[in-house]
C-alpha positions in Angstrom: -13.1 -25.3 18.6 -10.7 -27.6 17.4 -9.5 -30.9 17.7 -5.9 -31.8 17.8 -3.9 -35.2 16.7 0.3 -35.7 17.6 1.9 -38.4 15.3 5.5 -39.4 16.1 6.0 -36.2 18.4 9.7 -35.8 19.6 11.7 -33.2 20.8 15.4 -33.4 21.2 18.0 -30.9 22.2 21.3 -31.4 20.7 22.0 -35.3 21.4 19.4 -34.8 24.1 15.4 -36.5 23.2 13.2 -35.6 26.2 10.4 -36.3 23.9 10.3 -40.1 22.3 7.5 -40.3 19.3 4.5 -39.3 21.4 0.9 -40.5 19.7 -1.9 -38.6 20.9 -6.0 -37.8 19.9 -7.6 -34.8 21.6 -11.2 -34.6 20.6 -12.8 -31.2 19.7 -14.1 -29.6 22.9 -12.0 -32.4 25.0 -10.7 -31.6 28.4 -7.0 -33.1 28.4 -4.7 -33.4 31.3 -1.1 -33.9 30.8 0.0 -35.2 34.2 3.2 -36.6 35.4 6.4 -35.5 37.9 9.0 -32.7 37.1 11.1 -32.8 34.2 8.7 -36.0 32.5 8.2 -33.5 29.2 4.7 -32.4 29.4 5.4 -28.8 30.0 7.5 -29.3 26.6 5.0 -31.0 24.7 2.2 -28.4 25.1 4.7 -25.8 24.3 5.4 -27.3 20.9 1.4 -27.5 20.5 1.4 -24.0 21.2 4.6 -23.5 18.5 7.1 -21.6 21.6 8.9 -24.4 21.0 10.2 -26.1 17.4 9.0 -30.0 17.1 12.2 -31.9 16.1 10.2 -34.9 14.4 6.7 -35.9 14.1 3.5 -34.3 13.1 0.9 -31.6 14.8 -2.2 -31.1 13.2 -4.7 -29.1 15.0 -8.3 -28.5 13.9 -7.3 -30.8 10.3 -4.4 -28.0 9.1 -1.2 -29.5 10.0 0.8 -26.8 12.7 4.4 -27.8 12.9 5.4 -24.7 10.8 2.7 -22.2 11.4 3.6 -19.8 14.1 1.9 -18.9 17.4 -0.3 -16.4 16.2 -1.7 -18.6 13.3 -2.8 -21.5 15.5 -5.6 -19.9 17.0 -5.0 -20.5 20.6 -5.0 -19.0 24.2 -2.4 -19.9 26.9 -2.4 -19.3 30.4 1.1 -19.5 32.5 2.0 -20.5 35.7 2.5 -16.9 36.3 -0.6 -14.5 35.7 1.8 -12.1 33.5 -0.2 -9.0 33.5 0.8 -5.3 33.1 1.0 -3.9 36.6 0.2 -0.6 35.6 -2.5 -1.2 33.5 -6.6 -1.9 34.9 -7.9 -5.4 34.9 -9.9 -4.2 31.6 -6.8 -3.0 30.1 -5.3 -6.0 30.5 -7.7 -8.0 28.9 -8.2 -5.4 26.3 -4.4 -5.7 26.0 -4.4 -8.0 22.8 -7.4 -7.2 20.9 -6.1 -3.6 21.0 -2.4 -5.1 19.6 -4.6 -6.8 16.8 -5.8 -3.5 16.2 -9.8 -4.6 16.7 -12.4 -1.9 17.4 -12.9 -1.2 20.6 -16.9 -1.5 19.8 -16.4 -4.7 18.8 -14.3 -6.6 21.6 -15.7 -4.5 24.8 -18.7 -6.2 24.4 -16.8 -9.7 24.5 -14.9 -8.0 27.8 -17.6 -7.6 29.5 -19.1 -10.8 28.9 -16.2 -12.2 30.4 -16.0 -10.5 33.6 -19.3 -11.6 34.6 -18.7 -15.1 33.4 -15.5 -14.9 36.4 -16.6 -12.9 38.5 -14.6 -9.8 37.8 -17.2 -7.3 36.4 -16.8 -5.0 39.8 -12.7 -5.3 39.2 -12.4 -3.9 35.7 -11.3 -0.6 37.2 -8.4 -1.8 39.5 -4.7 -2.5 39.1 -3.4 -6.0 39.2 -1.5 -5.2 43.1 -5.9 -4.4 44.5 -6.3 -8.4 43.3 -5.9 -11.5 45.1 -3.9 -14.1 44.1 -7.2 -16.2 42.7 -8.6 -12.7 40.9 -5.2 -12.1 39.0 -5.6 -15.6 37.4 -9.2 -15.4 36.6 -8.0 -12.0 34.5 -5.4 -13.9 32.8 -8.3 -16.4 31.9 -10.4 -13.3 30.8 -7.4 -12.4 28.4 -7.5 -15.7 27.0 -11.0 -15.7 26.8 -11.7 -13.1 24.4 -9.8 -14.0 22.3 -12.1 -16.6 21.5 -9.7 -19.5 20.7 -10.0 -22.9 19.3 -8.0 -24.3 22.0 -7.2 -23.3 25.6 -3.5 -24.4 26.6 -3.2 -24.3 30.8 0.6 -24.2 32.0 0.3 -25.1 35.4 -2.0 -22.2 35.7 -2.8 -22.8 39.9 1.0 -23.5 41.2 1.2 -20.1 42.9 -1.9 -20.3 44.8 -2.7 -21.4 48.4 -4.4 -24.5 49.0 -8.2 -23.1 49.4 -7.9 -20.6 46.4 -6.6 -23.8 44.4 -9.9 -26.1 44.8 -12.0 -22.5 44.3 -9.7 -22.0 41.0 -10.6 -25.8 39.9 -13.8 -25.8 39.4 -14.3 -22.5 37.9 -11.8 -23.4 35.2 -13.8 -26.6 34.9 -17.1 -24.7 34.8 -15.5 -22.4 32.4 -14.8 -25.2 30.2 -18.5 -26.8 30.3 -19.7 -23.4 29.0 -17.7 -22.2 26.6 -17.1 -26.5 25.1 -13.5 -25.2 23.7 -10.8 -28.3 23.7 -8.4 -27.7 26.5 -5.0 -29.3 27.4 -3.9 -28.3 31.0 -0.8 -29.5 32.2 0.0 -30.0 35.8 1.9 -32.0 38.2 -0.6 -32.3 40.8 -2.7 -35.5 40.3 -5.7 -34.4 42.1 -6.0 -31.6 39.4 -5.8 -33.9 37.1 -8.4 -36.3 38.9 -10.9 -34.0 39.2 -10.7 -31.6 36.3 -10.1 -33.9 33.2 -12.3 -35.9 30.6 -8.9 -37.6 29.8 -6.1 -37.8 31.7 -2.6 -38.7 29.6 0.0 -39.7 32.3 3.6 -39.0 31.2 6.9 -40.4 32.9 10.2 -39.6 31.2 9.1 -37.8 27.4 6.9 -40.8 27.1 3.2 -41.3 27.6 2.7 -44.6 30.0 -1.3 -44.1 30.3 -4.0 -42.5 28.4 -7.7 -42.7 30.0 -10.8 -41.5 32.1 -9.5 -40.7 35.5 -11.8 -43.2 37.5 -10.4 -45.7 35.0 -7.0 -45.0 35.4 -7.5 -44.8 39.2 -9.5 -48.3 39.0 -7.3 -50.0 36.4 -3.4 -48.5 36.3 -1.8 -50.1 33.8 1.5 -50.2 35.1 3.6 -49.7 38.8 4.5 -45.9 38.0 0.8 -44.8 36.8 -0.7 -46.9 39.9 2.0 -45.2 42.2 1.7 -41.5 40.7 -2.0 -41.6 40.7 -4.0 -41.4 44.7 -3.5 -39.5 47.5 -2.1 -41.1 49.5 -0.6 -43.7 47.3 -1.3 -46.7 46.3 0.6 -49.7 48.8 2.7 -52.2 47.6 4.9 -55.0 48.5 6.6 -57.7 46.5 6.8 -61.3 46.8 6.7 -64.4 45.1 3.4 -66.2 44.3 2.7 -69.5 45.7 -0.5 -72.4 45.3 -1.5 -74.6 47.8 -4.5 -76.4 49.4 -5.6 -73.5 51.0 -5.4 -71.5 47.1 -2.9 -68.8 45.9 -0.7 -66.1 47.9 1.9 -64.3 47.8 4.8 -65.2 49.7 6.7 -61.8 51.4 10.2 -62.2 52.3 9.1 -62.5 56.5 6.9 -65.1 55.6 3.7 -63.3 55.5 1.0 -64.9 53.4 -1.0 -62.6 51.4 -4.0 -64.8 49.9 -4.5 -63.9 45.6 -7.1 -64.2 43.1 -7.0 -67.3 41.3 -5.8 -67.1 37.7 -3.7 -63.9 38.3 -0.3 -65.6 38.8 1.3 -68.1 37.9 2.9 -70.0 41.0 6.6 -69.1 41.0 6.2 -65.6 39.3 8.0 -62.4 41.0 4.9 -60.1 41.6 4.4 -56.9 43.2 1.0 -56.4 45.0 -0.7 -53.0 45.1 -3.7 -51.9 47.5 -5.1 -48.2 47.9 -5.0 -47.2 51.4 -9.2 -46.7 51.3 -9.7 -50.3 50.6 -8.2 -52.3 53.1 -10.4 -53.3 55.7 -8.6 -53.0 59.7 -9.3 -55.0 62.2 -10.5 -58.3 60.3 -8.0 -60.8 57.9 -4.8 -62.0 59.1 -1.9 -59.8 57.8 -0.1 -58.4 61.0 0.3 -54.6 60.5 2.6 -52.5 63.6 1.1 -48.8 63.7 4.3 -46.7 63.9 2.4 -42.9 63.2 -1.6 -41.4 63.2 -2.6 -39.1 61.1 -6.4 -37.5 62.2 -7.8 -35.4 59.5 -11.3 -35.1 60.6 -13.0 -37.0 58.1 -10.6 -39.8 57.8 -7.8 -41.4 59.8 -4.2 -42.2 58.3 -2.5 -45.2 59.6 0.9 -45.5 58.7 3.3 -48.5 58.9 5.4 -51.4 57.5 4.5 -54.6 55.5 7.2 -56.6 53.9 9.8 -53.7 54.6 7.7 -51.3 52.9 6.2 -48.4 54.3 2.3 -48.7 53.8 -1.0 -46.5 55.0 -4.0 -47.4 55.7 -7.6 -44.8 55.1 -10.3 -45.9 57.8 -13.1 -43.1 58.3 -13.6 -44.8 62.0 -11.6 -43.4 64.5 -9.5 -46.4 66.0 -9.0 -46.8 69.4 -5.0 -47.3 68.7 -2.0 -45.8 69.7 1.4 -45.8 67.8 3.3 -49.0 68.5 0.1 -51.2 68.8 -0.3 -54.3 66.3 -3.7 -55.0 64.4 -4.5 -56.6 61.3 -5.5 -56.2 57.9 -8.2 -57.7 56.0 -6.9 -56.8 51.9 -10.1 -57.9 49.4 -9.3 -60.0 46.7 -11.3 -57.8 44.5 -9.5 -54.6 45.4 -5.8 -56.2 44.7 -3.9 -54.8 42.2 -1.0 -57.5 40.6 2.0 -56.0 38.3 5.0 -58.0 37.2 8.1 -56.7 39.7 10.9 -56.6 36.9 8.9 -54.9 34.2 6.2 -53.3 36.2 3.0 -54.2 33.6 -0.1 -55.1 35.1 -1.1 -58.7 35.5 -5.1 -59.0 34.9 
């Protein structure tokens, strides 16, 4: 195992940085998520971690010995791709035998380590078949086998679930995540899907642009965003918001929206005057109590819960009831929003207010 430290990381092509100085501490046996939209640079920063791509400034230690020069093979590490990359013509245990045979091992001495495993993910009945008799899940579970046994410090995850359907991804999840509480290896997985991220990572670092805008524990970053783009990238659905400016009176602070809806505040959040942006995941706002008017323009049943979807202030909101509301689209109703459920960021340069 190993753990792994980035000081000053950029990347730049030509006059082109998509990487600016990135700072980050992976502790050994760590599960990390790099999360964040297409094109934000965490697909390029693990593949300078795993040296496919040069690090124009900075420095990459992992496990104490600094990596920037050392190539791939020295760095002691598996990756898995968005695509499984296996040899069509060759079994599943050929496959996994592929690169302990290319490092010219004994075959006594790494079948044993095979067949570990295929139990481990469930492929010890599939070692005889070709890649085309697999399903989509059983491919990837050989490409994890490959990386496996290797038995590498760290385990690098490129998006490794993309290609499957939705049922085969949650199945995927929490046998990667299972895999990783038994074999205690670091791991950074990167991924644009925040409920991956959510649900699979001790840590979650939350990229926008080549920079880093949030490093922490999902429930923390769920709980606490630091900023508008982490609290809008993070929760499905997404976090509400509406902007407005603050105002104190007899009956306390509120914001102010531009119809002249009065959304009360905590005290002490905002100063009176300020330009502030409120934010409200759709699960916490209570319906059919408080006073903010709320038009229902679409439903959305999905068994367990109900999606409510409409406008506040101009903006498009939803609300997350597990009742089942006796409403039709086009009815009004209103909104009760807890004080101690309100998120407050400054609208011009999106920080959080606490």
């Amino acid at each position: 195992m190993a753990a792994v430290q980035l000081n000053g990381i950029y990347k730049r092509y030509g006059d082109t940085q998509v990487v600016h100085g990135v700072d980050l501490d992976i502790e050994d046996g760590e599960f990390v998520v790099l999360v964040g939209p297409s094109g934000c640079g965490k697909t390029t920063l693990m593949r300078m971690i795993a040296g496919l791509e040069d690090i124009s400034g900075g420095d990459l230690t992992i496990g104490g010995t600094r990596a920037n020069a050392l190539p791939p093979q020295q760095r002691n590490i598996s990756m898995v791709f968005q695509s499984y990359a296996l040899y069509p013509h060759l079994s599943v245990y050929d496959n996994i035998a592929f690169g302990p045979r290319i490092r010219k091992e004994r075959e006594d001495g790494f079948k044993p380590r095979i067949e570990a495993a295929a139990k481990m993910l469930n492929l010890s009945n599939y070692l005889e078949r070709l890649p085309r008799a697999l399903s989509g899940g059983q491919r990837q579970r050989v490409a994890m086998g490959r990386a496996v046994v290797r038995e590498p410090s760290l385990f690098l995850f490129d998006e490794p679930l993309s290609n499957l359907d939705a049922k085969l991804r949650v199945q995927m999840r929490t046998e990667i995540k299972a895999l990783h509480q038994r074999l205690r290896n670091t791991v950074v997985y990167v991924t644009h899907d925040q409920i991956e991220a959510m649900t699979m990572a001790d840590r979650i670092v939350v990229m926008n642009s080549g920079r880093i805008e949030q490093i922490g524990r999902p429930l923390d970053l769920y709980d606490k965003p630091g900023n508008l783009f982490v609290a809008s990238f993070l929760g499905s659905p997404s976090m509400n918001f509406v902007a407005g400016s603050v105002m104190s009176d007899a009956r306390g602070t509120a914001l102010i929206l531009d119809d002249g809806v009065r959304i009360a505040l905590p005290e002490g959040r905002a100063q009176p005057g300020a330009h502030v942006t409120l934010g409200i995941r759709p699960e916490h706002i209570e319906t059919g109590s408080g006073d903010v008017p709320f038009a229902v323009d679409v439903i959305e049943p999905t068994g367990a819960e109900t999606h409510l979807y409409g406008k506040i202030g101009g903006n498009s909101w939803c609300v997350t009831t597990r009742a089942r509301p006796g409403i039709e689209p086009g009815q009004r109703m209103t909104l009760g929003l807890p004080l101690a459920h309100l998120h407050l960021f400054d609208t011009e340069s999106g920080k959080r207010l606490d």
